[in-house]
KOLBADO-326053 format. One line per 4 residues: for each residue x, y, z of C-alpha. Coordinates in steps of 0.25 Angstrom, whole numbers, plus 5000, padded with zeros to 4 digits. Example, Ala and Ser with C-alpha at 12.3 -4.5 7.8 and 13.67 -1.06 7.14 Angstrom:
5049:4982:5031 ~ 5055:4996:5029
END
This chain:
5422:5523:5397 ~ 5429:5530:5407 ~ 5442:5527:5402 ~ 5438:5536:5390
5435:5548:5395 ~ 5447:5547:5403 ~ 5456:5558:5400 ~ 5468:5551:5398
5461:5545:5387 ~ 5457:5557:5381 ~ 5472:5563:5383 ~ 5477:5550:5375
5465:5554:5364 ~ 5471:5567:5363 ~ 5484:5562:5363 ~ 5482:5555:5350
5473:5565:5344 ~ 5485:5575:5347 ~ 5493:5565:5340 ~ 5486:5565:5327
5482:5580:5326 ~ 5495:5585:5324 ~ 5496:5589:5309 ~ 5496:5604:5310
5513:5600:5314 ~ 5514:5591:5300 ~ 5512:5602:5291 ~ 5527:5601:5288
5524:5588:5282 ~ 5514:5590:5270 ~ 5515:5606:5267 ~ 5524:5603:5255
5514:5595:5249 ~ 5505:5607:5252 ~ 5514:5616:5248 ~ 5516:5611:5236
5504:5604:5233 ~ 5496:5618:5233 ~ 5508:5627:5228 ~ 5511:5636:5241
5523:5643:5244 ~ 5529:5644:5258 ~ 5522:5655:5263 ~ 5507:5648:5258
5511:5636:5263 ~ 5514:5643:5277 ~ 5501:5650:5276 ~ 5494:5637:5276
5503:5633:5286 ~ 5500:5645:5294 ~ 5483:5642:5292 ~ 5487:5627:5301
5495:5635:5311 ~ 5482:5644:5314 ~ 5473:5630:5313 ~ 5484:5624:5321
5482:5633:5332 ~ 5468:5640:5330 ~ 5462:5633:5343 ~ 5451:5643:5344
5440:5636:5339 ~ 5443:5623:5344 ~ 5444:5629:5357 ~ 5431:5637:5360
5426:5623:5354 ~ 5431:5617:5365 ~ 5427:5624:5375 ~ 5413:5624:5370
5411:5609:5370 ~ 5421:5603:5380 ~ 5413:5604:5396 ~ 5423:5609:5406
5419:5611:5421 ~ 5425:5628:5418 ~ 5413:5628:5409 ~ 5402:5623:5416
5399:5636:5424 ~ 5398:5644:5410 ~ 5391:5634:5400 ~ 5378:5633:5400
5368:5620:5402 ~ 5368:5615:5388 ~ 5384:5619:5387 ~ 5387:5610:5397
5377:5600:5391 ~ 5384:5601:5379 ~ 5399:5599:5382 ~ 5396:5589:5392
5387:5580:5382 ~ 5392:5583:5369 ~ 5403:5593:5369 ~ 5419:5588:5370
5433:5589:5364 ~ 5428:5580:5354 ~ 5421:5592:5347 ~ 5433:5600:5346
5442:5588:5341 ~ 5431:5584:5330 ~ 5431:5600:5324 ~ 5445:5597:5326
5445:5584:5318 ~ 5435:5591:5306 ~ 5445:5603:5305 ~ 5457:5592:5301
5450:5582:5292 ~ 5446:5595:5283 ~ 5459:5602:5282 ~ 5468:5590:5281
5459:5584:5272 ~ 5457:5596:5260 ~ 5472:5599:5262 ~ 5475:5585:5256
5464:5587:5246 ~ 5471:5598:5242 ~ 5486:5593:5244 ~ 5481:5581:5235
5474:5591:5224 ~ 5461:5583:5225 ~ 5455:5597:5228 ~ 5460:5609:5220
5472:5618:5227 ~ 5464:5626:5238 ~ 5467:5642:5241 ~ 5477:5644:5250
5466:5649:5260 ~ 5460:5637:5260 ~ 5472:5628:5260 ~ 5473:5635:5274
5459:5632:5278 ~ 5465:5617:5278 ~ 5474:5617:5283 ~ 5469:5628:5295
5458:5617:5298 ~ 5467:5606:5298 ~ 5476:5612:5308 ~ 5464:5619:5316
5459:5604:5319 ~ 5473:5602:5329 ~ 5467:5614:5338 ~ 5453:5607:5341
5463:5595:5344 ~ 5472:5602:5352 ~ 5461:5608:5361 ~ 5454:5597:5362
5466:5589:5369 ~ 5472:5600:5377 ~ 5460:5606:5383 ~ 5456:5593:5387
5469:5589:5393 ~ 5472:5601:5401 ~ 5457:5598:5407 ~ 5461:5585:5410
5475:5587:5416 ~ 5475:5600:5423 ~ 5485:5598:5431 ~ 5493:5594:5420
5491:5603:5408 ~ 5505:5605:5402 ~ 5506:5592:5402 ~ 5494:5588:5394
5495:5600:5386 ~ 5510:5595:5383 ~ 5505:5579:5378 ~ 5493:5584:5372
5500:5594:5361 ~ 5512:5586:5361 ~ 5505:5575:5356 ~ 5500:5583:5345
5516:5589:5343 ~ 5519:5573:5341 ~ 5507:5573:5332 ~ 5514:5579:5320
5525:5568:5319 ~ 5514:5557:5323 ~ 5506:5561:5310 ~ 5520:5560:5301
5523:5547:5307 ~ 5509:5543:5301 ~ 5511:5550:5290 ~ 5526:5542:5288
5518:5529:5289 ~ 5507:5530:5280 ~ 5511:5541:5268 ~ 5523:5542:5268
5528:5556:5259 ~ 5513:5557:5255 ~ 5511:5574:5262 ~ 5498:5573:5253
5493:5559:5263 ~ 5497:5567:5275 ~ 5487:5577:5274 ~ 5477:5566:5271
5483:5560:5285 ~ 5483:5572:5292 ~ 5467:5575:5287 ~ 5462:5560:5292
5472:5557:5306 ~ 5470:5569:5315 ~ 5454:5568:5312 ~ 5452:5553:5313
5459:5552:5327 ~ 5454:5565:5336 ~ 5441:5560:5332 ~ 5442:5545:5335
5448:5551:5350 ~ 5440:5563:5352 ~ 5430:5558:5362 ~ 5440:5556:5372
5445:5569:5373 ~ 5437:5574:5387 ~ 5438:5581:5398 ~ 5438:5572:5409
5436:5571:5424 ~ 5449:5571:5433 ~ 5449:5567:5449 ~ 5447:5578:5456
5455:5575:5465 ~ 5466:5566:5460 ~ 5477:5560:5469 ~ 5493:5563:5468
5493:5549:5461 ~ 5482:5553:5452 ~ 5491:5565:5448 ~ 5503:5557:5448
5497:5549:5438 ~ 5491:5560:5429 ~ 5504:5565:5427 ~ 5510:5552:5424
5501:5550:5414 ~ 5502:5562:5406 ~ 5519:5558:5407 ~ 5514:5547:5400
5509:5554:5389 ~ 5519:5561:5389 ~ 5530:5551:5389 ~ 5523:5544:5376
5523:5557:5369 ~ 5537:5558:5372 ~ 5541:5542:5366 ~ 5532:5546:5354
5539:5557:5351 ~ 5551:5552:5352 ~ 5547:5540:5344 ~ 5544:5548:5333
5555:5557:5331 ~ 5562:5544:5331 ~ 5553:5538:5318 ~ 5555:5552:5313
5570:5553:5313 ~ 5572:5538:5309 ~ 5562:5539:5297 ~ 5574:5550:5292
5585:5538:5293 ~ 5577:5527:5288 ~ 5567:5526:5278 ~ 5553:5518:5286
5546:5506:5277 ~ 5532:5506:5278 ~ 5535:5495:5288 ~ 5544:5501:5298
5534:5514:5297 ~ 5522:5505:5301 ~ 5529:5500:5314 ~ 5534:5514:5317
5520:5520:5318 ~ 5515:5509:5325 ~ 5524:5509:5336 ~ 5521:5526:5336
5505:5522:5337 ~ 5508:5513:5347 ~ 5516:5525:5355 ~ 5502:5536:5351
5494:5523:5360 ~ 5502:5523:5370 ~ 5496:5534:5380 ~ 5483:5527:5379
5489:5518:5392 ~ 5493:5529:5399 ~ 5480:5535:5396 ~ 5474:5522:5403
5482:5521:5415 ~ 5481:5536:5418 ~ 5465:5533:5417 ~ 5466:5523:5428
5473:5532:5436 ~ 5462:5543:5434 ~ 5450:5531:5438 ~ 5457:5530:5450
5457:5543:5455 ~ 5442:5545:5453 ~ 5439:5542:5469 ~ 5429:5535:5468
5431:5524:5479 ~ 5428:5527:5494 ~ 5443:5525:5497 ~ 5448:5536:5486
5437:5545:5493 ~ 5441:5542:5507 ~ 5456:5543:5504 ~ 5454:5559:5497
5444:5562:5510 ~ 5456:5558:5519 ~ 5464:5566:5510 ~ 5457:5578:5512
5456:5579:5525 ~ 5471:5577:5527 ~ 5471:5588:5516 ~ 5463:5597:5528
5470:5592:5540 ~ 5484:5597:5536 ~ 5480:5610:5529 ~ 5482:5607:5515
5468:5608:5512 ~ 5470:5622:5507 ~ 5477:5617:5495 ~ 5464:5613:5489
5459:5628:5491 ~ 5472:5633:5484 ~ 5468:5625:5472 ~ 5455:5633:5472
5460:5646:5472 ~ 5472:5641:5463 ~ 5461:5637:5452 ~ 5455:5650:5452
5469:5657:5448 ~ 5469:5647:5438 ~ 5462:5658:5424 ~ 5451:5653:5416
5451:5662:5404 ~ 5444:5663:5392 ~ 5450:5666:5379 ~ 5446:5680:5379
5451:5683:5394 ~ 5464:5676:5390 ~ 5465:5683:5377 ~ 5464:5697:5386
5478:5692:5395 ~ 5491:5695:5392 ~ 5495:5681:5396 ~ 5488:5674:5383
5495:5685:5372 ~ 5508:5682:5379 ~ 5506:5668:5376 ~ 5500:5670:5363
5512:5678:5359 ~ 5522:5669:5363 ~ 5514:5657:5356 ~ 5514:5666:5343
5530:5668:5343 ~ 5533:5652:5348 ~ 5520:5644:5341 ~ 5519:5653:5328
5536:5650:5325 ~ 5533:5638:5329 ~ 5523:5635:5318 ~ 5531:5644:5308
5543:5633:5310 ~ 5534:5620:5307 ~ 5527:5627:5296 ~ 5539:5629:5288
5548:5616:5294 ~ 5545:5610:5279 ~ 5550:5623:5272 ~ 5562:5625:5282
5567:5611:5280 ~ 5566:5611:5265 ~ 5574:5624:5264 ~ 5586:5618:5273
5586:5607:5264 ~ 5578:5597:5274 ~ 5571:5584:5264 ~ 5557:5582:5268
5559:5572:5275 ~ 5567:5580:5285 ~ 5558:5589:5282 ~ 5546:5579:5289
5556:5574:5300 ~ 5558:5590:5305 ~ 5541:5589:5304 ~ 5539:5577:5312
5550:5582:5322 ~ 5545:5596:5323 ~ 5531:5587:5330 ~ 5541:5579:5340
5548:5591:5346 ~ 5534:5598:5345 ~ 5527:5587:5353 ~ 5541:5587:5364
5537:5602:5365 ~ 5522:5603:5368 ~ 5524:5589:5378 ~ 5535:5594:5385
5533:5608:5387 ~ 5520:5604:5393 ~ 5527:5594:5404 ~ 5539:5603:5406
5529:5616:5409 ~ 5520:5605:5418 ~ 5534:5600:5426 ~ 5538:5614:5429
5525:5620:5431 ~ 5522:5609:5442 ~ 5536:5609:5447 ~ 5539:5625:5448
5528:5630:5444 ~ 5535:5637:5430 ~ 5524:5644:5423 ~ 5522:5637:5412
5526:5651:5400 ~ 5540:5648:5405 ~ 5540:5637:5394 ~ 5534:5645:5385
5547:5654:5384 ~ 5556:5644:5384 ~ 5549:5636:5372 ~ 5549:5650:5364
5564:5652:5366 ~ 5567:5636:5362 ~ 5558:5640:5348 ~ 5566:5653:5347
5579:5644:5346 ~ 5573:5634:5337 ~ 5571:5645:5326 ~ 5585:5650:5327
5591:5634:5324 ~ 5580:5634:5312 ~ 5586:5648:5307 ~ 5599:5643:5308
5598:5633:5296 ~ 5609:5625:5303 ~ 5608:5610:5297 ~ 5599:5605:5309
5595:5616:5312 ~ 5579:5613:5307 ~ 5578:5602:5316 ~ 5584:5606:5328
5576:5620:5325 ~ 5563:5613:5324 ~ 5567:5603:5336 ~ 5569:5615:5344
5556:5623:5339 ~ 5547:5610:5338 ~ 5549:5609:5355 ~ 5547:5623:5359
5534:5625:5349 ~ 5528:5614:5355 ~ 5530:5618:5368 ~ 5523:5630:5366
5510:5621:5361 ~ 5509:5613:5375 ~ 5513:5625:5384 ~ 5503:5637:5380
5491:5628:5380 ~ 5495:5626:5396 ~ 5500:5639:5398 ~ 5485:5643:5392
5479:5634:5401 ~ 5487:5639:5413 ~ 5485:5657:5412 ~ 5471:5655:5406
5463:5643:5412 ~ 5458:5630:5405 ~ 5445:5634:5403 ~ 5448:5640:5389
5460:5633:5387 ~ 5456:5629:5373 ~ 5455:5643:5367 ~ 5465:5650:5373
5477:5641:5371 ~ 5469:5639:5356 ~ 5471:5655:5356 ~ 5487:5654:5359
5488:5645:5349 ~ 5484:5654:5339 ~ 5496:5661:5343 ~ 5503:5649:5333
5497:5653:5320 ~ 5499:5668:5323 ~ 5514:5666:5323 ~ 5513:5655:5313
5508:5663:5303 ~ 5518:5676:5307 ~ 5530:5667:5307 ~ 5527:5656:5296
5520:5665:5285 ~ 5525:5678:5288 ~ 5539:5675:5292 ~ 5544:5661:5287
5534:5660:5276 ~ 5538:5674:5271 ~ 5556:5673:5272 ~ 5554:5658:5267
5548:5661:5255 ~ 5555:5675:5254 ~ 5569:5667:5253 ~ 5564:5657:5243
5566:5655:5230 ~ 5562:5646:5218 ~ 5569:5634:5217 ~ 5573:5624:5206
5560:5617:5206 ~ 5552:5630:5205 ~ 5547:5630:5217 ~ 5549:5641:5227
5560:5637:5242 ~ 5569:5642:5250 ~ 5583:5634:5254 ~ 5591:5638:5266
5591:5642:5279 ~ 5587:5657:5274 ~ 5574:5653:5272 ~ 5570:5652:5286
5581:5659:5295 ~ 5577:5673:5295 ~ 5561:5666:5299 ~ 5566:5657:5310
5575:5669:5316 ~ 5563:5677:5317 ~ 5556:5667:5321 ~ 5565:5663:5333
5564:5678:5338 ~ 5549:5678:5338 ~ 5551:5666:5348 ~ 5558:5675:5358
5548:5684:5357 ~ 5539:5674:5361 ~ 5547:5670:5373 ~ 5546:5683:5378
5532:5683:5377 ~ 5532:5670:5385 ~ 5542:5674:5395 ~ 5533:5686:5399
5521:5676:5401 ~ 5530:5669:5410 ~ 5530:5680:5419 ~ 5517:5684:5417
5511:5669:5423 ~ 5522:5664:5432 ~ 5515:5668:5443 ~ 5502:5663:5439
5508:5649:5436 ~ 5518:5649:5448 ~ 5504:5652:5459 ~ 5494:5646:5453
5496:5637:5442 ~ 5507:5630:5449 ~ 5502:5630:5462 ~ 5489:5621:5455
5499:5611:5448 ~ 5505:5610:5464 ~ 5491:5608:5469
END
């Protein structure tokens, strides 16, 4: 019983629940079939696109609901008796992930209904409910697992913040894999797919999403295997990814029989498994280190007194005062800092381009003469470099934080700049140029996912991580819906024309070039933006927060 409310076990539930929550990144794969199933053009189509990218990333709801229901010890001295009664007895993560759960079965599933025509074509407004609940889901998900991991690896919160949404980067080409094996060219089943998957698994897992107990004291071996651990995770995400994009590039070479696709996706669950042995070693390791024989007890007394025989005694007292630097905002005091519109801001310019690019990766492709299958390798490959950006930003920004004490917006900067370039290879319409644009793009937006969650967590406190990184996150939709329906949306259909089969498309490189250009200046706006919260926290993380990681 102990070993389930371990929280390696509950980082490996989330792990898998990340991995199969992920659809909000797939839409590449079944919008033509919405879009030609309910006769959109591309600016409707990137209006219903735009309605997931505010679901997506609309994390209010789901977290004042965390913070209402999951006990922390910041909360006790605030909750009332019957509060506290409340979140220790009844209330958890698991509440937040079955909302989210409910939210994804009904918007997946009447999408289908209407994609298939078993129920009348529904209103635009409508359609955009759907699919806004369907994406909205993935925010209860997200806040669930990261919350809960940066509670239970403070020392290590890039890190988890980095595995944790990179997991759900890697979801996307996961869900096509699935998709590969068991419909194969059926948009219409996906949906199906994507209605029953990421509702049937959270909820199977949720209960071991917690909170748990960590040694207050823990030993250098202690930490020494913590960190090990997490690179162990890390390490699998790593083959995983690379394992796919392999499955993904040969799939274009060879066609796969049914056969041959069977055993691929076996050897891909056997890899998703996997860190369920890490996860039980790492608990072993965590038993140990609870102190509770007389030797473990009379070993930290002698390491205490030898502490205050040579004066270091005072390093203890430093924590202290170290800890109350450390802010503990709520939304409405960190909505009243220049600090969070800075970040918001440069989230806007990197996220919401970002989002514009994936939205249209279908429409792009088509226009520079890219086959759908091309089309649903750039799809799938977009999730792989989104999954190397959210992991390794967060274990770059953790390395250099510990090591030099780098404050942690630095990053930020130099992901904006990387997308600004991507942009420019996607304007060129170089032969190529799409999938080393997108390669380029796909790693810089997902750093941007692990990095201002941590950052968040860093300048405003942990104790209401889960609406205010849920807040910067709304910074997504906003510049999704500037740049994809106002900008790309608008030239794209602007540029086009009716075709021989009477339908109306653009072909060539015009159709997006003078979007992605503008597009790749917004970027550098946002670096700017970045750049001057740099200066504004470097000293903030350089005395405090890395003088804590240090400690």
């Amino acid at each position: 019983m102990e070993m389930m409310n371990s929280r390696w076990v509950g980082t490996v539930a989330s792990i898998w629940i990340q991995l199969s929550v992920g659809a909000s990144y797939v839409f590449g794969v079944y919008s033509p079939v919405l879009k030609s199933s309910q006769g959109y053009d591309q600016s409707t189509l990137d209006s219903v696109a735009v309605a997931k990218d505010i679901g997506a990333n609309f994390g209010l709801l789901s977290g004042f609901l965390y913070s209402a229901v999951v006990f922390t010890s910041s909360t006790s001295a605030s909750s009332s008796a019957s509060s506290l009664w409340f979140k220790r007895k009844i209330g958890g993560p698991w509440i937040v992930i079955t909302a989210g759960a409910i939210q994804c079965f009904i918007g997946y599933f009447f999408m289908w209904l209407a994609v298939t025509g078993i129920i009348p074509r529904p209103p635009v407004p409508l359609m955009c409910l759907f699919m806004f609940l369907a994406a909205h889901a993935q925010t209860f998900f997200n806040t669930a697992n990261v919350v809960t991991g940066v509670q239970n690896f403070p020392d290590y919160k890039g890190t988890i913040v980095g595995i944790i949404k990179g997991f759900l980067g890697l979801s996307g080409a996961i869900l096509i894999q699935v998709y590969q094996t068991i419909f194969v060219d059926k948009p219409s089943s996906f949906l199906l797919m994507l209605a029953l998957v990421p509702t049937i698994i959270p909820l199977l897992l949720m209960f071991f999403i917690r909170t748990s107990d960590i040694p207050p004291s823990p030993t250098k071996s202690f930490i020494s295997t913590e960190k090990d651990s997490l690179n162990g995770f890390s390490i699998i995400a790593l083959l995983l990814a690379l394992y796919v994009m392999i499955l993904i590039i040969s799939q274009n070479v060879v066609t796969y029989g049914i056969n041959t696709r069977i055993i691929t996706f076996t050897i891909l669950l056997i890899g998703i498994l996997s860190p369920s042995v890490i996860a039980f070693r790492a608990h072993l390791t965590d038993s140990r280190s609870q102190y509770s024989s007389i030797d473990d007890a009379l070993l930290i007394n002698e390491e205490n007194r030898e502490l205050v025989l040579t004066g270091n005694y005072d390093n203890k007292r430093e924590i202290v005062l170290l800890d109350e630097k450390v802010p503990h905002l709520n939304l409405w005091q960190a909505l009243r800092t220049v600090n969070f519109w800075l970040l918001f801001s440069a989230m806007a310019c990197g996220l919401g381009s970002g989002m514009a690019t994936v939205n249209n990766i279908s429409q792009i492709g088509g226009s520079l003469g890219y086959t759908s299958v091309e089309t649903r390798t750039l799809v799938s490959l977009w999730s792989i470099w989104n999954f190397l950006g959210r992991f390794g930003a967060g274990f770059v920004s953790d390395y250099f934080l510990h090591l030099k004490g780098w404050a942690r917006p630095i990053f930020m900067v130099v992901t904006l700049a990387g997308m600004g370039l991507g942009h420019l290879v996607i304007a060129s319409g170089l032969p190529g140029a799409l999938y080393a644009g997108s390669t380029v793009m796909g790693i810089f937006y997902g750093s941007q996912w692990s990095l201002f969650p941590t950052i968040c967590s860093e300048i405003f406190g942990v104790t209401h991580l889960g609406t205010i990184f849920n807040t910067v996150a709304l910074a997504s939709p906003v510049g999704s819906y500037i740049l994809s329906v106002k900008l790309v949306g608008f030239i794209y259909d602007k540029e086009s024309s009716l075709n021989a089969s009477g339908h109306v498309s653009c072909v060539g490189s015009h159709c997006f070039m003078v979007s992605f250009i503008i597009m790749a200046g917004v970027c550098v706006l946002g670096c700017g933006l970045a750049l001057i919260l740099f200066f504004r926290t470097r000293k903030f993380y350089q005395d405090v927060i890395y003088k804590k990681v240090k400690h």
